[in-house]
N, C-alpha and C positions, 0 to 999 in steps of 0.2 A: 766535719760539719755536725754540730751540735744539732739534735731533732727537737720541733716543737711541741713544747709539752701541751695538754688541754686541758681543760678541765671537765671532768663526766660531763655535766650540764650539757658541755657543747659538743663531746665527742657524740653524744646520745641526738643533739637535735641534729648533726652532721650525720649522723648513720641514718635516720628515719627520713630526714628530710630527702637525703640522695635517693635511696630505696624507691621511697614513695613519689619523687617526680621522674626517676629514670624508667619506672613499672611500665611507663608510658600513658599517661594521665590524660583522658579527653576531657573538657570541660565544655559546657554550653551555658551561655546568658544571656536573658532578654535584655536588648535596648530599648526599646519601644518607641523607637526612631524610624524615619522611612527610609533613612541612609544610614546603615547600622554602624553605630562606634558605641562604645564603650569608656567610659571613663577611666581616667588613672585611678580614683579610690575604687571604683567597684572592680576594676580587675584586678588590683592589690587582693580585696576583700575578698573575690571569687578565687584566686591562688591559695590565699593563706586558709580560708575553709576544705576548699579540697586536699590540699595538706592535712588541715586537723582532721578531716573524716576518715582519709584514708589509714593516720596514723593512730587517729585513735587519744592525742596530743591536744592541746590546747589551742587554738590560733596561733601561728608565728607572725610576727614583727615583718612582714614584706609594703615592697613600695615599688611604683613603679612610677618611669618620669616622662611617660606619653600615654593618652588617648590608643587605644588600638580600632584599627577603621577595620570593618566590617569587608574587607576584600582578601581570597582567597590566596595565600601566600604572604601576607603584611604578617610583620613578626614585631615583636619589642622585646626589649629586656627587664626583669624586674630582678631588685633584691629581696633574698631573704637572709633578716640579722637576725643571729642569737643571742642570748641574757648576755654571754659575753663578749660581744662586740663584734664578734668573728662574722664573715657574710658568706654567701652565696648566691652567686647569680643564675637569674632562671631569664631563657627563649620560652616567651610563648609564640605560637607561630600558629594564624586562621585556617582551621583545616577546611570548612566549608560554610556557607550561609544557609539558615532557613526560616526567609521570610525575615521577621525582626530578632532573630535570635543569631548569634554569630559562635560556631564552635569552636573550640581550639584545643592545641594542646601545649604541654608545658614538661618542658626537659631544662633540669637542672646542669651545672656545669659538675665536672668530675673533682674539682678542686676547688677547696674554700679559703678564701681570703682571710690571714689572720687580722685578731682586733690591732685598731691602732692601738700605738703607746702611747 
């Protein structure tokens, strides 16, 4: 079995990115809704911030392909892609509600999908 080679770029956003969402990452954001969800681009945008502050990094390339509803245990998946194509998927999962704000956290997977060819 030949190993897959990477390139810095990605071994670097694969070392930080894992680090910093497996540290165990809380995050909280306003909906400003009476039934709190969150949208797909602001929880993409509220992932990939908490990444870059934790790491210190630029924003990463994440997306996510639902709405997360404001109830305690509702989970989604999101990706984060690096320059070079390579991904990893993150659970975020509602750890509690308060009032309009919905908290969660967000755990990365232990393995990163190589770029398509």
């Amino acid at each position: 079995m030949t190993p897959t080679r990477r390139s810095p770029a990605a071994w670097s956003f694969l070392t930080l990115g894992v680090g910093a969402l497996l540290a165990g990452c809380s995050v909280s954001a306003s909906t400003g809704d009476a039934e709190p969800k969150l949208s797909s681009d602001k929880l993409a945008d509220t992932v990939a911030q908490k990444l870059a502050d934790t790491t210190g990094r630029p924003k990463p390339d994440v997306t996510c392909p639902e709405d997360l509803t404001g109830k305690v245990g509702t989970t989604t998946r999101c990706t984060l892609t690096a320059d070079d194509g390579s991904s990893l998927g993150v659970t975020v999962t509602v750890s509690s509600i308060d009032g309009d704000r919905i908290n969660f956290g967000i755990k990365a997977d232990e393995t990163a999908s190589p770029a398509a060819n």
